[in-house]
N, C-alpha and C positions, 0 to 999 in steps of 0.2 A: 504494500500500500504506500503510493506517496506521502511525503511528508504532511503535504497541505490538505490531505485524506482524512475523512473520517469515516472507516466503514460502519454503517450503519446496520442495526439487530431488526427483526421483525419479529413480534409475538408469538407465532406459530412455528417461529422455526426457519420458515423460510428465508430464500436468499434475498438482500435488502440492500440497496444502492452506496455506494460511496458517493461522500458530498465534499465540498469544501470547508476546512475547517472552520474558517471564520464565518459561514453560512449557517453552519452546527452549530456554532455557541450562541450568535445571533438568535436564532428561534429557538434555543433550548432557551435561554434568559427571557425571551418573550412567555413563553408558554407559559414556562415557572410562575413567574410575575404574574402572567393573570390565573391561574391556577390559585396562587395564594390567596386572591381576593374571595372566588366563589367558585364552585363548579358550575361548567360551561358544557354545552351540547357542541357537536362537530361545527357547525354551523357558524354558532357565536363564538368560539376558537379562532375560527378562520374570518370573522368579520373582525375582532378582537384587533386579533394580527394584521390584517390588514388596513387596520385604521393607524395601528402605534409604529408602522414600520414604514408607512408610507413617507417616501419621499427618502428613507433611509435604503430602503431594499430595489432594486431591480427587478431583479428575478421573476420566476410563476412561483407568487406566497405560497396558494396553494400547495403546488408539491412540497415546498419545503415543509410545509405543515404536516402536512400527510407522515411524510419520510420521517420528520424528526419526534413526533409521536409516536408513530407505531417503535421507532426504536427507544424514548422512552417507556412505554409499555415494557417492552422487552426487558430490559434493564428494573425494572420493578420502582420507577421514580413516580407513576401515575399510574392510574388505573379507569376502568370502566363500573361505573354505578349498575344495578340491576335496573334501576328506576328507566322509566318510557316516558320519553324519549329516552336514551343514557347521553349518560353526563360524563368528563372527565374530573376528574381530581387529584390531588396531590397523595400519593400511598401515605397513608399513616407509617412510623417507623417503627 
């Protein structure tokens, strides 16, 4: 993996993207951050991020949302509510 790599985990197992570093701590600190505040639907996640990153990020928010949640999931930093719609949150420790 390059240096400026971060290979990314997916929940299930499967194989999951390498991103840029600074694109991975970028939306993992966003996530966190709003995470902290309240649990969030996939939805308002991605509207969330894309409201606090605008103008900072380039990119498709979206995937990097995507990508860097599910490899939080993986890594046991968040989690998925049972609740309908599900919600994310911050894993208890």
């Amino acid at each position: 993996m390059a240096q400026g790599k971060v290979q990314t985990k997916h929940p299930l197992g499967k194989s999951n993207k390498p991103i840029d570093r600074r694109d991975y701590e970028t939306f993992k600190a966003a996530i966190l951050s709003a995470l902290r505040r309240q649990e969030l639907t996939h939805a308002e996640l991605l509207n969330e991020l894309s409201r606090s990153l605008k103008g900072k990020f380039s990119g498709n928010v979206g995937w990097h949302v995507m990508v860097v949640k599910l490899d939080l999931e993986a890594r046991k930093v968040i989690e998925r509510t049972s609740s309908s719609p599900q919600k994310y949150r911050l894993k208890p420790r």
